[in-house]
N, C-alpha and C positions, 0 to 999 in steps of 0.2 A: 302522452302516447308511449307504448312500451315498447321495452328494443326488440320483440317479436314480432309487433305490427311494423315497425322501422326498415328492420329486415326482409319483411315481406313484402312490403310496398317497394324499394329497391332494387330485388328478386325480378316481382313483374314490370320496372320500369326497364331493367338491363334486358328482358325477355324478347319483349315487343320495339328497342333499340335494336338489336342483336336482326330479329326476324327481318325486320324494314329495310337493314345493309345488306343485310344476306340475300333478301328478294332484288334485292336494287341491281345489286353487283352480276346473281345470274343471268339478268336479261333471258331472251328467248333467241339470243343465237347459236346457232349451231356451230363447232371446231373450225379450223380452216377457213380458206379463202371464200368470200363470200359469194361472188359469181362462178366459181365453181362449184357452190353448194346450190347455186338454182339450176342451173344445169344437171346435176344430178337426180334433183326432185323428176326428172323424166325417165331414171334410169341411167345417165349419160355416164359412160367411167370419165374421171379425168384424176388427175395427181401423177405419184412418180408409182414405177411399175417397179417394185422390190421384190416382188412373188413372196412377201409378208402382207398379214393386215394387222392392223395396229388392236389390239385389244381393244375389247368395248369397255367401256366406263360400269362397275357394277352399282347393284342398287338404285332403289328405288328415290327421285330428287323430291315427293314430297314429303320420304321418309328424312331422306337427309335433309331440308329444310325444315323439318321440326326438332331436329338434334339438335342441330349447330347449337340455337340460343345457349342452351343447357349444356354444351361445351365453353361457352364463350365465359358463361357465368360461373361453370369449371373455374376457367383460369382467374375469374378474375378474384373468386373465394381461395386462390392458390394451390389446386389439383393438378398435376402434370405440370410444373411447374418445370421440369426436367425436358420437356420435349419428347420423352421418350415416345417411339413409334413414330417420330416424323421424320418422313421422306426428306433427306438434305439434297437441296439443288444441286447439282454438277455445273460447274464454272469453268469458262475458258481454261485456266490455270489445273484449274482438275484435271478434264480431259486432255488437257498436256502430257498428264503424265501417262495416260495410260500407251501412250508409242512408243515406252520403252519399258515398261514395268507390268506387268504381269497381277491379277487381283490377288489379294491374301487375305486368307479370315479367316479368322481367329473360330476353333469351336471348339465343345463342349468336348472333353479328355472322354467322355461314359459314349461320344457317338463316335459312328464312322464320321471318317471326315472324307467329305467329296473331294473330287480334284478341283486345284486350282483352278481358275480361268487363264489359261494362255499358258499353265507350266506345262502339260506335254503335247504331242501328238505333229500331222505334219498340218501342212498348211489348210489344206483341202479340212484333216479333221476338223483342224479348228473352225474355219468356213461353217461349217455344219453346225457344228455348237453354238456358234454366234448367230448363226439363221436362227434355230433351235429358242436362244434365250431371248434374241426380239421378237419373236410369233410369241412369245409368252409375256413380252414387255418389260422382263428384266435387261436394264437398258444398259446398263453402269457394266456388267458382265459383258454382254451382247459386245459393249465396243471393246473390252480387255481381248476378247476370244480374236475378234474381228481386225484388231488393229496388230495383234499376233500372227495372225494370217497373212494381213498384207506386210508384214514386216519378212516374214520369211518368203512369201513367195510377190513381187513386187507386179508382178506380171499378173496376177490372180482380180481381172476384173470384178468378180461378184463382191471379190473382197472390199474393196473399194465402196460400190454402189452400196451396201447392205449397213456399211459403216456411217457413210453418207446419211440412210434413212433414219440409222439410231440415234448420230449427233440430230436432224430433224425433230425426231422426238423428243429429244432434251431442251429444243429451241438456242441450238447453237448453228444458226443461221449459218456462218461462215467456214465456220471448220466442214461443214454437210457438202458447202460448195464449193471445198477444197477437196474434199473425196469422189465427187461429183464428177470433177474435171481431172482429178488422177484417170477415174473409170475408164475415160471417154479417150484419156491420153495411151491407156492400155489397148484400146481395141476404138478406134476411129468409126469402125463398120460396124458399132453394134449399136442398134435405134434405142434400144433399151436403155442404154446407159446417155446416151443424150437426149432422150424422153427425160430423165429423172434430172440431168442437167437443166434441162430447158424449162422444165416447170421449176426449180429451184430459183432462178434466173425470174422467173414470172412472177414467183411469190414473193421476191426480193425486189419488185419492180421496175429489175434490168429489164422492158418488155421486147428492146429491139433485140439485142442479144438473146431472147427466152424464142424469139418468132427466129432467126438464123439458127438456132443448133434444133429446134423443132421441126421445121424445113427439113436439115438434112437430117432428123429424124423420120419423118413422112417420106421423103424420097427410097430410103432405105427396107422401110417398112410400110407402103403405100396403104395398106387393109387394116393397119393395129389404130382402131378407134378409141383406143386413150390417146394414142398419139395426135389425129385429128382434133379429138376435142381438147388438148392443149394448147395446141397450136391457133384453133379457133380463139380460145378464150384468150392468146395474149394478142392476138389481132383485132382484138374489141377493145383492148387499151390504147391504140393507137388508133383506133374511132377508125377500121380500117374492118366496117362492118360486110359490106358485100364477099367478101376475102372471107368472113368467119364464115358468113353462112356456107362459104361454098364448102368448106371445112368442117361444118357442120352436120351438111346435107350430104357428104361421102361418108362420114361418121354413123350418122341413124338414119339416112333418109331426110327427102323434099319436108314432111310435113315438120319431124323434128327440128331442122336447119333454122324455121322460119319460126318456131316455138320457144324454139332456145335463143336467137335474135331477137324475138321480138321484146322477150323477157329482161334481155340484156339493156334493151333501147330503155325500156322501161324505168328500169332502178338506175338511170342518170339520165332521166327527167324527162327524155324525146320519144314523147307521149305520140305524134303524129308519126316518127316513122314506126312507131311500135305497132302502130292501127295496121298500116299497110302491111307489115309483116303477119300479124295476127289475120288480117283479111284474106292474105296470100294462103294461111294453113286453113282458112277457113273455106277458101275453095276447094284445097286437096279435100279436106274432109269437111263436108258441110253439116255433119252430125256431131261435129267434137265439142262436148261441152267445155271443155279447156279453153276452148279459142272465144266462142261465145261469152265466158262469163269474163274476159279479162274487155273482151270489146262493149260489153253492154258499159263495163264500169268508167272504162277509157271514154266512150261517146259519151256518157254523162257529166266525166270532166271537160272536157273540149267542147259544150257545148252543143251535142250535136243528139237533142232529143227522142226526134224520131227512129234514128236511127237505133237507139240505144234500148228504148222501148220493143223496137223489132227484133232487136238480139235479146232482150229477156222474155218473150212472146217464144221464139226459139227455142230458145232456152229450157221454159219450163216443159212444150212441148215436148221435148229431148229425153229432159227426165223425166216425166210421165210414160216416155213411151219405154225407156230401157227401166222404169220399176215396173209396168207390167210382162216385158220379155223377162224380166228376174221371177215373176209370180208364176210364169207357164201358161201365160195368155199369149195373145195373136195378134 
C-alpha cells in the first residue's frame, strides 16, 4: 500500500470521526432555559428585559457541519496551529479587571485609532456605548464601557442591569447576579431590574427567591407579560402549577395559560394532568389543532383508545377544513 492511499484512507477515517462528534455534540436543542424555550414556541416573551437582543448566531449549521471535519483535519495535519482568530473565553479573573481598567488595543500606526473603551466621556455616554457594543455582541467592550459607567455614576441603574446581561452572555452566572442585585439595590421600584433579577435567580435555580423578587416584579408592573411569564415558569419549579397558570392566563390569555401548563405538565412526565389542561384549551377552542394533536398522542400513551382515535378524526377534519379556507373554498 503506498503512502498516498495511506493518507487518504486516514483523511476519510478523521472526516467521518470528526462529522459523527460534531453531529453528536449539536443535538437539536435550542440556547437557554429549556421550559422557557417551550413557552416561547407560542409566542410567550419570557427572559431578562435589557431592551438588547442578543445577536443571532450567523450561517448556515449544515454548511458549518460540513466544514468542521476539514478543520478538524486542519489541525491535526498542523494548520492554525497558532489559534489565531479564536475567540478567548473571558474568566472570572478577566472580568475582574475590567472595574478598574479601561480596554486598550493596540492598532495598526497607517489607521485611525478609535477610542478606547471606557477612556472618555460621562457616565450616561458610556451607558450608550456599552448598550451600542452588546446589541452588536461585542461583549469584552460592552462590559469595559459599562462597568465605566457604573463606576462613575454608582447610581445609574441601566448600568448595572446592561452589565448584568453582558457578563450573562459570557456565562459568568455570578458576576450577572451580582449586577443584577446592585440594579435592584439602585432603584427598589423598578420591575425591570428585578424582572432580570428574578429570571437570573430562576436560571440559577434559586426558584424560591426568582418567584419573591418576580412577585414584587408583577405587583409593580401588573400588565408587563415577560414579567408574568417569568414568574409563571419559576412556579412550575416548585410543582406550584395552578399559581402558573394563573400567571400564565394574565400573560396571553385563558387558552394560552392552559397550553403553556399543559406543555409544562408534559416534559416532567404528568401525562394526566397535561390531558386535563390540553382538554381545558380544547374547550376554549374546540378547533385548535395544537391542543388536538398533543391529546390524540397523550390518549394513546395512557391508554385511552377511543378517545385518541376521536381527537385524530378531529383533527384531520381540522386540517382539511383550514387547507380548503387556505384554497378560497367554502
Amino acid at each position: 500500500m503506498n503512502k498516498r492511499r495511506i493518507i487518504t484512507i486516514f483523511v476519510t477515517f478523521m472526516l467521518v470521526i470528526s462529522a459523527t462528534a460534531l453531529w453528536s455534540a449539536e443535538g437539536d436543542e435550542r440556547e437557554g432555559d429549556t421550559a422557557a424555550n417551550i413557552v416561547s414556541e407560542s409566542g410567550a416573551q419570557a427572559g431578562n428585559a435589557s431592551g438588547t437582543e442578543a445577536p443571532k448566531k450567523k450561517g448556515n449549521r449544515l454548511l458549518r457541519l460540513f466544514k468542521a471535519p476539514f478543520k478538524a483535519v486542519g489541525k491535526v495535519f498542523g494548520a492554525g496551529g497558532d489559534d489565531s482568530g479564536k475567540l478567548a473565553r473571558m474568566s472570572e479573573k478577566d472580568a475582574a479587571k475590567f472595574e478598574s481598567v479601561g480596554l486598550v488595543r493596540v492598532e495598526d500606526s497607517s489607521r485611525e485609532k478609535p477610542r478606547a473603551a471606557g477612556a472618555e466621556g460621562t457616565a450616561r455616554e458610556r451607558l450608550e456605548r456599552g448598550r451600542a457594543l452588546l446589541e452588536q455582541g461585542i461583549l469584552n467592550e460592552a462590559i469595559a464601557e459599562l462597568s465605566s459607567a457604573a463606576s462613575l455614576d454608582p447610581r445609574l441603574s441601566q448600568a448595572h442591569s446592561l452589565l448584568a446581561v453582558a457578563y450573562d452572555r459570557k456565562g459568568l452566572r455570578e458576576r450577572a447576579k451580582d449586577s443584577y442585585e446592585r440594579a435592584v439595590d439602585v432603584n427598589e421600584a423598578d420591575p425591570q431590574a428585578l424582572n432580570n433579577l428574578g429570571y437570573s435567580l430562576y436560571v440559577g435555580g434559586n426558584y424560591r427567591a426568582a418567584v419573591e423578587r418576580l412577585k414584587r416584579a408583577a405587583r409593580l408592573a401588573p400588565h408587563d407579560t415577560r414579567i408574568l411569564n417569568n414568574l409563571a415558569l419559576a412556579q412550575t419549579r416548585l410543582g406550584k402549577y395552578d399559581d402558573a397558570y394563573r400567571n400564565f392566563a394574565r400573560a396571553g390569555g385563558e387558552y394560552q395559560g392552559r397550553m403553556n401548563v399543559a406543555a409544562l405538565l408534559e416534559r416532567v412526565g404528568r401525562e394526566e394532568k397535561a390531558v386535563e389542561h390540553y382538554e381545558a384549551a380544547r374547550r376554549l377552542q374546540p378547533a385548535s389543532t395544537a391542543a388536538l394533536r398533543r391529546l390524540a398522542e397523550l390518549y394513546d400513551r395512557t391508554g385511552r383508545k377511543d378517545k385518541a382515535e376521536e381527537a385524530r378524526q378531529a383533527l384531520h377534519a381540522e386540517d382539511a377544513r383550514q387547507t380548503l379556507a387556505a384554497a378560497g373554498g367554502k
